[in-house]
N, C-alpha and C positions, 0 to 999 in steps of 0.2 A: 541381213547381217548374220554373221557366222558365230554360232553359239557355242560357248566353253565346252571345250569336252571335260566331260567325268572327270574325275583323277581316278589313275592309277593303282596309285598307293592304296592298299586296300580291299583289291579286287581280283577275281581267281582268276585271271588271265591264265590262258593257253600256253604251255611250257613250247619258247619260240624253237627249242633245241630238239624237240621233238620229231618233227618231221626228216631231218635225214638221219636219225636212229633209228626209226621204222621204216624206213626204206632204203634204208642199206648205205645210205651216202655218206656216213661219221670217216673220218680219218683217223687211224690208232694208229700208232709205231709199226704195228708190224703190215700195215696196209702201204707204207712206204717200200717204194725201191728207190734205188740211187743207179747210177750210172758205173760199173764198175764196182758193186756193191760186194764186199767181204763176212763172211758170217762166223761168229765169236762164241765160242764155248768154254766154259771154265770148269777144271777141274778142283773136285774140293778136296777137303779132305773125309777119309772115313772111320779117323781116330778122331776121339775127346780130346786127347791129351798125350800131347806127344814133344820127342825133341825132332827135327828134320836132320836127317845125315846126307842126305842127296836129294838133289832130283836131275834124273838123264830125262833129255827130250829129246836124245838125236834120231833115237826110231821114229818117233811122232814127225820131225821136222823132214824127215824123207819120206815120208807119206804123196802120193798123188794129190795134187791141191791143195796143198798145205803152203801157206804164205809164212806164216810165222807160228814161234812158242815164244810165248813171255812169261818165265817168270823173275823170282825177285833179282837174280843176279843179271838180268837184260835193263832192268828200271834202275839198279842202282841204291841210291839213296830211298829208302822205302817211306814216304809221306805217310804221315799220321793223320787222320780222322778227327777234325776236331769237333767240340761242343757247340751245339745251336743255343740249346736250354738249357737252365739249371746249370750254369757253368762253374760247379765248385772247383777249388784250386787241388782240392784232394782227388778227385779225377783225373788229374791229369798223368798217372801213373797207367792208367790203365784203357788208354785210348786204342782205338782197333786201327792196327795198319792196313796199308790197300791189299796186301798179299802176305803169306806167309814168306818169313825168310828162315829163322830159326829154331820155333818151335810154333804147333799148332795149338789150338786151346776150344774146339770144339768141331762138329763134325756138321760140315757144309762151311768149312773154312777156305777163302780161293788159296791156290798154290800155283795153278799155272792156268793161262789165257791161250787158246788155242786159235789161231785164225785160220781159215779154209773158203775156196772157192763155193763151196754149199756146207749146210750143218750138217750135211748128213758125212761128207768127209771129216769136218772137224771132229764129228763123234767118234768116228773111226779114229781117226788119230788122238785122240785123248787114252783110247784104252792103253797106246802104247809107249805112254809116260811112266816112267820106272820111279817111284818114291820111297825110298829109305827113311820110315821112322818110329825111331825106338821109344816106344808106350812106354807114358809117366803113370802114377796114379790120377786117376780121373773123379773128378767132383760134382757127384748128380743131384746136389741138393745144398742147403743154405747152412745144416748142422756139418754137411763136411768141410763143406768152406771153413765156416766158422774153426775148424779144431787147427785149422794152419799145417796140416802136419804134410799137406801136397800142397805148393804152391803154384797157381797161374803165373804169376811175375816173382820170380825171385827177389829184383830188388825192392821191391814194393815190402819185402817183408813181411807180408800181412794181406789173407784174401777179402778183409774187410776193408770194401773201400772208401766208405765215409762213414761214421757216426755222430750224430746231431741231436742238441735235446731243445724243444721250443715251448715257452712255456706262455701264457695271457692268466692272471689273476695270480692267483697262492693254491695252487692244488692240494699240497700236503694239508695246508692249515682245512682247506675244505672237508679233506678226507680226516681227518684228525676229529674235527666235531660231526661227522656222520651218524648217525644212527643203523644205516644200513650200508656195506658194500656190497661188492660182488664183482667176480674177477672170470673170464672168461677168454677161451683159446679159438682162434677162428683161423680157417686158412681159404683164399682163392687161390684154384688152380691156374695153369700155365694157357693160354692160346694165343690165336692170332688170327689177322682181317679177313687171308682168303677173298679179296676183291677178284670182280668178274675176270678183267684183264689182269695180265700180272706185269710184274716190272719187264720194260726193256728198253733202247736206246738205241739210237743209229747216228753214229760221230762220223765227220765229214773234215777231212781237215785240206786247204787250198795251202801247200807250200810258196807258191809263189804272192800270195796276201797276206801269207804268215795268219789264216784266219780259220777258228776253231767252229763247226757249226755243230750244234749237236740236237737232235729232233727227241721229242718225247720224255726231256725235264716236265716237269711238274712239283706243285706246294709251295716251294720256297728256290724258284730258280734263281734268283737274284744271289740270297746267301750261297747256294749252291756253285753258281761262279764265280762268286767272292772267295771259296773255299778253291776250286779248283785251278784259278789263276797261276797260284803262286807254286803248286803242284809243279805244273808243266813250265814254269817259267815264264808264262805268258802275261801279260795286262788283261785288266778284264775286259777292256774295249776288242780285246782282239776273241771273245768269245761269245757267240752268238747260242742262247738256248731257247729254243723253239717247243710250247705248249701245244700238242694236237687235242685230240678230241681224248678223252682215259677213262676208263671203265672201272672206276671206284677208288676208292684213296684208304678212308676213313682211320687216317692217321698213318699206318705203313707206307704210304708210294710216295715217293719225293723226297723223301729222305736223303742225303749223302750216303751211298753206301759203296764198299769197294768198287764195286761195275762201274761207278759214276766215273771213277779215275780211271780205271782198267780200259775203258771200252774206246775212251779219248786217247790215250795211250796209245793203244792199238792202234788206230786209226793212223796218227801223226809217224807210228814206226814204220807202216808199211805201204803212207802216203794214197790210202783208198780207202772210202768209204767203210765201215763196221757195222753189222749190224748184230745185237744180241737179244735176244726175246728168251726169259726166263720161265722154265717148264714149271711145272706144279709143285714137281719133285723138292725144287729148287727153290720154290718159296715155301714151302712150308719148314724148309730146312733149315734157310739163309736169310729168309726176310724177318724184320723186328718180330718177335714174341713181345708178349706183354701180359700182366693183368697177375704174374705167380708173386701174391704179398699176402704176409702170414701177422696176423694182428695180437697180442696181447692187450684187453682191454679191461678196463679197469672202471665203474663208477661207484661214487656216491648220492645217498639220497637222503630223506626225511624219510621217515614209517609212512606219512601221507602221500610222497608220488614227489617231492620239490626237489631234481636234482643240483645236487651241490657240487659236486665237480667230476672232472673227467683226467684219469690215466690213459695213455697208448703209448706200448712197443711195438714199430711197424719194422717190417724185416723184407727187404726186397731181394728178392733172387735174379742180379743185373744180367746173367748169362755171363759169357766170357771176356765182353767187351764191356767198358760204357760209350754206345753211341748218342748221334748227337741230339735227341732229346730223353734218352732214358731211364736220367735222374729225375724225372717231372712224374715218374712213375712213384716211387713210394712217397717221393713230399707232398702230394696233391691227396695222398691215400691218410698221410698223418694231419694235412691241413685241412678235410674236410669231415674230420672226426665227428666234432662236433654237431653239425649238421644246421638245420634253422631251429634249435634251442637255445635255450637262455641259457645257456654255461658259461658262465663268466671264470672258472679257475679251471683250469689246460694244463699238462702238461706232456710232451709229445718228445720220445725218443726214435729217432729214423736210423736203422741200419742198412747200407745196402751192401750186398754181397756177392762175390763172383763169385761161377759153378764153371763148370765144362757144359754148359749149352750157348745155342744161340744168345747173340744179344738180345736187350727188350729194347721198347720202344716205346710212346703214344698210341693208344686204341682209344676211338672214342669212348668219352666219358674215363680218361684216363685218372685212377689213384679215387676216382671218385666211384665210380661202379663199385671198386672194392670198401671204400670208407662208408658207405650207403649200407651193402650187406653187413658188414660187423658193427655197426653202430645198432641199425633196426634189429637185428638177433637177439643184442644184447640187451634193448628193450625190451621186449616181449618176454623175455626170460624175467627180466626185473620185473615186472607187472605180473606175474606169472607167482614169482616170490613171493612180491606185496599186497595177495589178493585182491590187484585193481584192475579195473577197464585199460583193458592196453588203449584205447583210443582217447577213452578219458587223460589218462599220464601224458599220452600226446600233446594234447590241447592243453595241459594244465604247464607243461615245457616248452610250447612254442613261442616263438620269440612274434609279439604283435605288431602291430604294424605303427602302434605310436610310440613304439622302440627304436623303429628304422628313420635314421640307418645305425645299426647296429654295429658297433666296432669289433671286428673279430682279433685282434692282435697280430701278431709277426710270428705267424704258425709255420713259416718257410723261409730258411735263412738269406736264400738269393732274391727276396722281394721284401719291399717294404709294406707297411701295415696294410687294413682293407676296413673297407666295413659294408658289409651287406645296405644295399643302396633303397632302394622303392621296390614293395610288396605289400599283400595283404596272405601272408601261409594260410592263416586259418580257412578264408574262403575258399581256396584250392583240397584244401584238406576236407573241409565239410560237403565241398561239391564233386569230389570222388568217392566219401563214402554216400551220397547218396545214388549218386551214379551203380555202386556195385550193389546198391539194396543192402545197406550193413546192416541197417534197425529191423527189416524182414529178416534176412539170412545166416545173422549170427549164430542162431540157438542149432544151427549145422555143424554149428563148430569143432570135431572129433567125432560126427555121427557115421555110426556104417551104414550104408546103402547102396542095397542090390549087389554089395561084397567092394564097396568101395567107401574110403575114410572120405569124407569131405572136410576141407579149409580155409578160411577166409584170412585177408589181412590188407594192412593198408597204411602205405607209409609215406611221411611228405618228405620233400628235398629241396637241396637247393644248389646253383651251382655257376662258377663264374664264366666270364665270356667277354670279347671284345675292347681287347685293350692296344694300343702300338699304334703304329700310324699307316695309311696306305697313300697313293698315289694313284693322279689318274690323266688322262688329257684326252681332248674332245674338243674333234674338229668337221667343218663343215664340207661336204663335198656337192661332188658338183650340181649330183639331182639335187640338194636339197637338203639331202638327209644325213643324220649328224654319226657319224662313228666316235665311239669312247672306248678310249683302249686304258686298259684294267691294271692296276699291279696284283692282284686278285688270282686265283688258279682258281679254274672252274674241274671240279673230281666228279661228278653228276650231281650239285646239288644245286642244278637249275637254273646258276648267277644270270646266265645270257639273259633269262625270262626276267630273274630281279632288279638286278638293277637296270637293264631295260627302262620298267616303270619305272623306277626311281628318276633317272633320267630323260622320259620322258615327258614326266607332270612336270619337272624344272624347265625343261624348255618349251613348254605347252605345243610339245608335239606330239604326234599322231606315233602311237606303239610302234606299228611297223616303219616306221620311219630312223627308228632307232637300230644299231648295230652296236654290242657289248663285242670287242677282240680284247683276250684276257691273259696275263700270264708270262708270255714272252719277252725276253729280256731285249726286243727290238723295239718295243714298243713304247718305253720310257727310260728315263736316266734312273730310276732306281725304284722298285716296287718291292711288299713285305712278304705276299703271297696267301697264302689259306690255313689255318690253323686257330684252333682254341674257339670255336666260334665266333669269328669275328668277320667273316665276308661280308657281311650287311652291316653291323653295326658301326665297324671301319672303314670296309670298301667302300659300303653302300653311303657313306658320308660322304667319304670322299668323292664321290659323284656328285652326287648334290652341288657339293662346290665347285668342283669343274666344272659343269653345267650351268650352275649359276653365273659362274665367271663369263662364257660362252656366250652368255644372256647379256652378260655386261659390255660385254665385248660389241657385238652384235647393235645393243643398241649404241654406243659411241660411235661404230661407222654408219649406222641410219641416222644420225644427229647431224653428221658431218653432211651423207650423203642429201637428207632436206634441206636442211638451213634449220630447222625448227629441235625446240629444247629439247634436254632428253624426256623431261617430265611429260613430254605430248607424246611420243613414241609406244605402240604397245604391241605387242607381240603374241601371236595367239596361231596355231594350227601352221606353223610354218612359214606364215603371212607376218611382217613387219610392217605398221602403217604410222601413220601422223597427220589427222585432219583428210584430206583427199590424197593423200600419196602414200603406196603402197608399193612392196617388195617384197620377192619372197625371197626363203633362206638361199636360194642357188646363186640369185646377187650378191652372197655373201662369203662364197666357194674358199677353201683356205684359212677360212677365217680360224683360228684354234686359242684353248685356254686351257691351262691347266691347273690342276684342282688338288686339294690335300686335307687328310683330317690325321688329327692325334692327339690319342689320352693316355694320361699313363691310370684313370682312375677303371675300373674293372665293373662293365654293369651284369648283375645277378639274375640271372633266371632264375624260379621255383616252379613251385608244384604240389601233385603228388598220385600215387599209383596207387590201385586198389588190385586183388584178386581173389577169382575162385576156383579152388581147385578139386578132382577126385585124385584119388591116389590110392591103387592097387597094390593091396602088401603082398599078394601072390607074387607079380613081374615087378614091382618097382616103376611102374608105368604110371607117370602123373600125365589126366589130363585137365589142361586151360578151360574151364567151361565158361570164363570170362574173366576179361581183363578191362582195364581202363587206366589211360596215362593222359595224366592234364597237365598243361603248363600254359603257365604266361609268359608270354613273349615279349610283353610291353608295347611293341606295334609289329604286326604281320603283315607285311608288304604284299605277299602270295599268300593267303590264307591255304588253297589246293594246296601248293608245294612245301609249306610249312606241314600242314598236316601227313602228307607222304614222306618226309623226312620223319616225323613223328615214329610214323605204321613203319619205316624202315629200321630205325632204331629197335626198337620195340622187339619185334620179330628176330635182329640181330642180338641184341640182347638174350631174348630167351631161347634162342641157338647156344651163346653162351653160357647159359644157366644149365641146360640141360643135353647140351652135347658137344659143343665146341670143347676139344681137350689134344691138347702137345702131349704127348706121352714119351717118358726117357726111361731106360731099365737102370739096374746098378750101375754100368760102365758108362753113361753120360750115350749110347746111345738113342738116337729118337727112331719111334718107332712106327710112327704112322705119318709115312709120307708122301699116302696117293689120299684123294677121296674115297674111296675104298674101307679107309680109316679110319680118317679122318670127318666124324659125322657134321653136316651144317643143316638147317632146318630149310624143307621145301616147304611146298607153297600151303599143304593142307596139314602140317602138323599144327599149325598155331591157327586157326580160322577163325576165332571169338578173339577178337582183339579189335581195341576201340582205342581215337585218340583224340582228346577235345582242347583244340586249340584257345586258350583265352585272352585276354590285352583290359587287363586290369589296372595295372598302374603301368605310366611309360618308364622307359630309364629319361633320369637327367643327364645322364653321360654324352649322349648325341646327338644332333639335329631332329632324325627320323622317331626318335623316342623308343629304337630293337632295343630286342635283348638275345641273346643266342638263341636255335631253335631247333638248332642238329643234332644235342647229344639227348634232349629231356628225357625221349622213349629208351634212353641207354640207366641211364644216371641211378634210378631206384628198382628194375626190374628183377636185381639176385634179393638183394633184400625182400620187397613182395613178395613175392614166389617162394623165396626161401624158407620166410613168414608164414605163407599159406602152406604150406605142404608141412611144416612142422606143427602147426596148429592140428590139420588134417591127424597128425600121428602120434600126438599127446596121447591119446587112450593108451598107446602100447608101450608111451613111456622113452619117445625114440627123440634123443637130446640132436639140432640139426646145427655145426659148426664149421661146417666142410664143404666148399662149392667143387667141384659138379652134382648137379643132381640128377644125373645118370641112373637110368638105372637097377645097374649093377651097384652102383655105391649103395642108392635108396634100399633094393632087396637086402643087402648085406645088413645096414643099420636095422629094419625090421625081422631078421633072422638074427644077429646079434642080440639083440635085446630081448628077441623070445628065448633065444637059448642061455639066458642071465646072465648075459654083456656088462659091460660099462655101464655106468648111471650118469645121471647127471650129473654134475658139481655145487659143489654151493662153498658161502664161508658163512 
């Protein structure tokens, strides 16, 4: 008799995607050729801000190998860019077109599409594109915006493009009977993802099918040819987008962005295949920025540590555009203010504001990486005031678990309310200060040793995930073995492996017997794709239920095919039996079901992060001598790959903290656009880094009982660090409000304040 296999769910199974990524077998966009295949370069612009008086491309167009120039006056009617997220109706003034026609509004703006028989001639023909345009004043920052006096959009009248105030309880009345306030200024700087691979696409269009194929969509290909349809005139039936294998996402890649229309375009003008593969240059230029949001923050407390309510001015710096999710950037940064404390009175003003740079975007852990640092600062500064245990204030502010679920109010105007669903914060919180030795290590706290300040600190979080609905369908083929094709986009974070298991404990079959194809809009009549952490807890339901269905399925044609009830029918390892008759799944070839899950209620991951730092007042050189990032997941289908999304975040995190930096001068130009520059963290800058996965409470939001598990090593890591290294530098009296901490910043705040700088603030 054949004994149940193990389940799945649970267990650190072997990442199945791994084998042809270490041996070279993966397929990316630019590992594609086509037949007659076209190569696409675009010319940007290399003003901020400007009007366009011309543009001649008849030198370029007589170039050897030059097929086409397209810019706006070849497309016509120029499509506008619409909103994925956060779709306020005040945005809609300041949407990004696919190209420039009239004027520019940041530098890496396209202006013309160049196609050639190789990139190396279209490079050449690009130089010989003649552009006329007469420089506006240009807006490098959120105070220029702000004074109106140069305008992005004229008729908009105004480079503030939305402002919103969200309040939960009576803030004023809170702050009104305070005993203590305190008001403080915080700014995060400007970056972006930098994934391994960078954007590109290869558009294929059949005239005579009237059919659009286009290779190397990714995230959200579904909306994405929702969006591009009505572009080109097409139905969306008549647009095929094809998922390959992609080399990191983490929020920038998949996006709608001009190339998505450009590159189709091209293709259908000149009736052959296009391919465009986007340089370095060109994404750190032109792809989503994120994370530059500047906080005004405000609390009140009791003299004993009980706070009473909470003010924030959040101030986003949108870049030139709003694309389509990069109002989710400062409402996610005002709605996460709070944090996992008891603040029952809120009040939250969100400005967002156009400059002369790039658009922003989503970066993991987006609005909340930054609402994570200004809130923990502003603690520690409070506890710091009220001569208290900053960790004690913690504890004595957390929101407990026979609180939950917690109602947080209507902190974001395009969602309705929330409330923090199943947790216990305080166990995560107690079990990362023991982790970094807090009760041993404290009394470090500002000591110099061996010419270095040491610092400790440790902050809990919490943060939302998985909500909307996905699709999926799963069907039997001939060996046997079952393929589930995904509405899901896999960016490397492993799905094939996950839900895999997911759907292979539903159909009590054997791992390898399972096939995840994900993504591609051939695969289903409608899929939501990968964002917000929700690939597991949405996807991965939604498998469950296709599979399940399939099960369903499956046994009504063995019911048929015995004679005998369904209730005698059982199903195990591939093998369908009842009493003495047996069948396996390959008698079942064709058989398919399809599957779906959808919530609109949002289940909560938490945490929290501990560190220790040195910190050299000489160089401004902090180093990591230990970290730790905990969270509960609620259930870890991959425990392995759970925790390596942890160790990646984590690492990208303190890349971000400590080197990841956009840099723009006065004139709105950017100035670091190779890696050369541009710094990202290898492999031995951060090497004391720990991440302890745990599954405490499940969510009730889903079958599997996840909870997100992509962003937690993102979510608290400027905060901690920020934390710790200002702790480290209290003896010298060096107030830390400013992210990066580079440093050149770090040296300057410790030479400022030796040389009797700024002080702190108080009221």
């Amino acid at each position: 008799m054949n004994m149940p296999a193990a389940p799945l769910i649970g267990q650190p199974v072997d990442r199945a995607e791994d084998r042809r990524f270490l041996t070279g077998a993966g397929t990316f966009v630019d590992d594609l050729k086509r037949d007659g295949m076209l190569h696409a370069v675009v010319l940007r612009s290399s003003v901020a801000h400007g009007r366009i008086n011309g543009v001649d491309a008849s030198a370029a167009r007589a170039r050897p190998g030059v097929r086409a120039v397209i810019t706006a006056a070849e497309i016509g009617t120029i499509p506008l860019i619409p909103l994925r997220l956060a779709n306020l109706p005040e945005f809609a003034p300041y949407l990004q077109p696919v190209i420039a026609k009239d004027k520019v509004r940041y530098v890496g703006e396209p202006i013309a599409v160049v196609v050639a028989e190789t990139q190396a001639l279209a490079e050449d023909a690009l130089e010989a594109i003649e552009v006329d345009i007469a420089p506006l004043p240009p807006l490098p920052d959120r105070h220029a915006a702000a004074s109106d006096k140069s305008l992005l959009f004229e008729t908009s009248g105004s480079n503030r493009a939305v402002r919103y105030s969200v309040t939960s309880g009576d803030a004023d009345a809170a702050f009104a009977e305070a005993e203590y306030t305190r008001r403080e200024s915080f700014r995060c700087h400007r970056l972006t993802a930098v994934p391994l691979e960078t954007r590109g696409l290869i558009a294929e269009w059949d005239a005579a099918k009237q059919k659009l194929v286009i290779f190397g969509a990714t995230k959200v290909l579904f909306f994405n040819r929702r969006v591009l349809a009505p572009m080109l005139g097409l139905s969306e039936q008549a647009i095929d987008m094809i998922e390959l294998d992609v080399g990191g996402g983490f929020g920038v890649r998949g996006e709608f962005y001009p190339e998505d229309f450009l590159i189709p375009f091209a293709a259908r003008h000149v009736g052959r295949p296009v391919k465009w593969i986007e340089d370095r240059r060109e994404h750190l230029m032109s792809t989503n920025h994120s994370r530059e949001v500047d906080c005004d923050l405000e609390i009140a407390c009791t003299r004993d540590g009980s706070i009473l309510g909470l003010r924030g001015h959040i101030y986003g710096d949108m870049g030139a555009y709003i694309r389509t999710n990069g109002g989710v950037v400062p409402a996610k940064a005002g709605q996460f203010l709070p944090g996992p404390y008891r603040i029952r009175d809120v009040a939250i003003t969100v400005e967002a504001l156009m400059t002369s740079k790039t658009p922003v975007g989503t970066l993991r852990a987006p609005g909340r990486f930054e609402a994570n640092f200004f809130r923990e600062r502003l603690l520690d500064i409070v506890a710091r005031d009220l001569g208290l245990d900053p960790m004690e204030f913690r504890r004595r502010n957390m929101i407990s678990e026979a609180e939950l679920p917690f109602a947080t109010g209507k902190l974001v105007p395009y969602e309705g309310e929330t409330d923090f669903d199943t947790g216990d914060y305080h166990a995560t919180f107690e079990r990362v200060l023991s982790e970094i030795g807090w009760a041993e290590k404290k009394s470090l706290q500002g000591r110099l040793i061996d010419g270095r300040y040491h610092g400790l600190a440790a902050v809990p979080f919490v943060e939302s995930s998985g909500s909307g609905k996905e699709n999926v369908r799963a069907t039997v083929e001939d060996d046997g073995s079952v393929t589930v094709y995904v509405g899901s986009s896999v960016l490397g974070q492993g799905l094939e492996t996950t839900l895999a298991q997911v759907a292979a404990d539903t159909l009590k079959l054997p791992f390898e017997r399972v096939r995840i194809l994900h993504g591609s809009t051939t695969y289903l009549r409608e899929g939501f794709g990968t964002f917000a952490s929700r690939s597991m807890v949405v996807g991965g339901s939604a498998v469950m239920d296709g599979c399940g269905n399939l099960v369903a399925a499956i046994r009504a044609a063995a019911t048929e095919r015995f004679g005998l009830p369904n209730e005698e029918i059982t199903i195990a390892d591939g093998i369908v039996s009842a009493g003495t008759k047996r069948a396996t799944f390959a008698e079942f070839a064709g058989l398919e079901a399809e599957g779906s899950f959808a919530t609109t209620i949002r289940t909560y991951s938490y945490g929290a992060h501990a560190c220790h730092v040195a910190v050299d007042p000489r160089t401004g050189h902090v180093d990591i001598l230990d970290y730790v990032a905990i969270e509960d997941v609620g259930r870890a289908i991959n425990p392995h790959i759970v925790h390596g999304q942890a160790i990646g975040a984590l690492v990208q995190g303190l890349g971000g903290v400590f080197l990841d930096q956009i840099i723009y001068d006065d004139d709105a130009q950017i100035l670091n656009t190779s890696l050369a520059d541009y710094f990202l963290p290898l492999a031995c800058d951060f090497p004391n880094v720990r991440a302890i996965t745990m599954e405490l409470r499940r969510s009730k939001t889903n079958p599997l009982g996840a909870k997100g598990a992509g962003e937690g090593g993102m979510v608290a890591v400027a905060a901690t660090a920020a934390n710790a290294v200002a702790a480290a530098l209290a003896p010298l009296g060096v107030e830390l409000c400013e992210l990066p901490l580079s440093p050149a910043h770090m040296w300057k705040l410790v030479n400022r304040r030796s040389a009797g700088g700024a002080s702190s603030r108080k009221e």
